[in-house]
N, C-alpha and C positions, 0 to 999 in steps of 0.2 A: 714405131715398131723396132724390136730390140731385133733383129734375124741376124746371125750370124756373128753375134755376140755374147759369145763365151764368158765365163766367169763372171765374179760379182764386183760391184763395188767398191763395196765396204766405206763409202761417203768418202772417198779419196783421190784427189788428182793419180791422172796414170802414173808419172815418176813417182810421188808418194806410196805408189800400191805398190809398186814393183822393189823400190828401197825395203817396205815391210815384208815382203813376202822375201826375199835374198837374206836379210834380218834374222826372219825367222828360220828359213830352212839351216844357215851358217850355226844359230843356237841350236837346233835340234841334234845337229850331228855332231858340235860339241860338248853338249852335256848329256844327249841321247835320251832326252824328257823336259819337255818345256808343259806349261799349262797357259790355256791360250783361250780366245772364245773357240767358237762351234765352226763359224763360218772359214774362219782364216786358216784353222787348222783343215780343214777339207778343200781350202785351197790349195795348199802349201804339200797336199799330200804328192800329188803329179809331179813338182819340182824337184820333190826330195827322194823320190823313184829316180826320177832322170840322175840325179847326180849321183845316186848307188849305183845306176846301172854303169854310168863315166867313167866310176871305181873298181866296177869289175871290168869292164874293158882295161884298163892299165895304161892304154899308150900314152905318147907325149901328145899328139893332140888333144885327146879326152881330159888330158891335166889342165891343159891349157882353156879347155873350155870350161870346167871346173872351176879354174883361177878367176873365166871373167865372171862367175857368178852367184861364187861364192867369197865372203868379206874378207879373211885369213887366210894365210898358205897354210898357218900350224891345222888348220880345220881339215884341208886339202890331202894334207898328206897323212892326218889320220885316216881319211875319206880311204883313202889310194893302198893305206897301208892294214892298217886292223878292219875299219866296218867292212870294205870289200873280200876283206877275206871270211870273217862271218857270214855273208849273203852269197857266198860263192858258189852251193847246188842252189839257191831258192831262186826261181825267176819272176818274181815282182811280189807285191804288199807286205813293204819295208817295214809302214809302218802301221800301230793300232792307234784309235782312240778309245779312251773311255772318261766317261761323263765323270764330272765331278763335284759340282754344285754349280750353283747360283751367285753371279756376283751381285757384291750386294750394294753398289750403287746404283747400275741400270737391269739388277733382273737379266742380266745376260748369260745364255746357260757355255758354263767354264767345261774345255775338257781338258785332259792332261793326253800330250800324245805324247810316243814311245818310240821307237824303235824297236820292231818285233826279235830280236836276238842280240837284247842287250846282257852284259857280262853280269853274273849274278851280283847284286847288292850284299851286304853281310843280311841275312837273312833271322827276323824278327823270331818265324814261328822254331829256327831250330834254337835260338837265344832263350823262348821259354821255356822249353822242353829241359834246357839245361836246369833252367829253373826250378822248375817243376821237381826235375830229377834232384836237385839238392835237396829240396824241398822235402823231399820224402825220405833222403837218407838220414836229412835231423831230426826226423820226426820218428822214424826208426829207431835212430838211438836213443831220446828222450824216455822211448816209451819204455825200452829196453831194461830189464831189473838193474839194479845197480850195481848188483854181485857178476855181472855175467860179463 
């Protein structure tokens, strides 16, 4: 009987689980998007709350606990200094998932987790729009007499 036994697996000795899941929380909050399976990412989600919430606390101990468990100081004190300051009215669900595919050596369903108030990307849909918008201005004058 499993009673009182929290979390999953994932086919890994404990130190092995614990290095993955530190691993992963440190990428998440350095590049603020990692793509991960299903399972680990809904691990890793409680971990990486705690260490925003470390980051909005500020003190020096909450650093210190930060430091033993996350891999980087530079991760650290982005943690301490920018994402804590983005979460700073929200009090908890840092972060989202959303599905992605299917990996295609075990059929294992991929998701990409994020950071719910990550800094805008240069954004796709206003880059078309520009397009679009040129798009229409040459076609405008093409069509345009040629005296005019």
């Amino acid at each position: 009987m499993r009673h009182k036994k929290k979390g999953r697996q994932l086919g890994r000795q404990t130190k092995h689980r614990w290095a993955l899941f530190r691993s992963l929380v440190t990428s998440l909050l350095e590049h603020e998007r990692i793509e991960t399976t299903e399972a680990k990412a809904k691990e890793i989600r409680g971990f990486t709350d705690r260490m925003i919430s470390l980051g909005k606390d500020g003190s020096l101990p909450a650093r210190r606990r930060a430091l033993s468990f996350l891999r980087s100081k530079a991760v650290v004190s982005k943690l301490f200094s920018d994402v804590a300051e983005r979460f700073r009215d929200r009090s908890g669900g840092y972060t989202r998932l959303i599905r992605t595919r299917r990996r295609v050596g075990d059929a294992a369903e991929m998701v990409a987790m994020e950071l719910v108030a990550r800094p805008a990307a240069p954004a796709t849909a206003s880059s078309k729009d520009a397009v679009s918008a040129q798009n229409k201005d040459a076609s405008a004058q093409s069509s345009a007499p040629a005296g005019a």
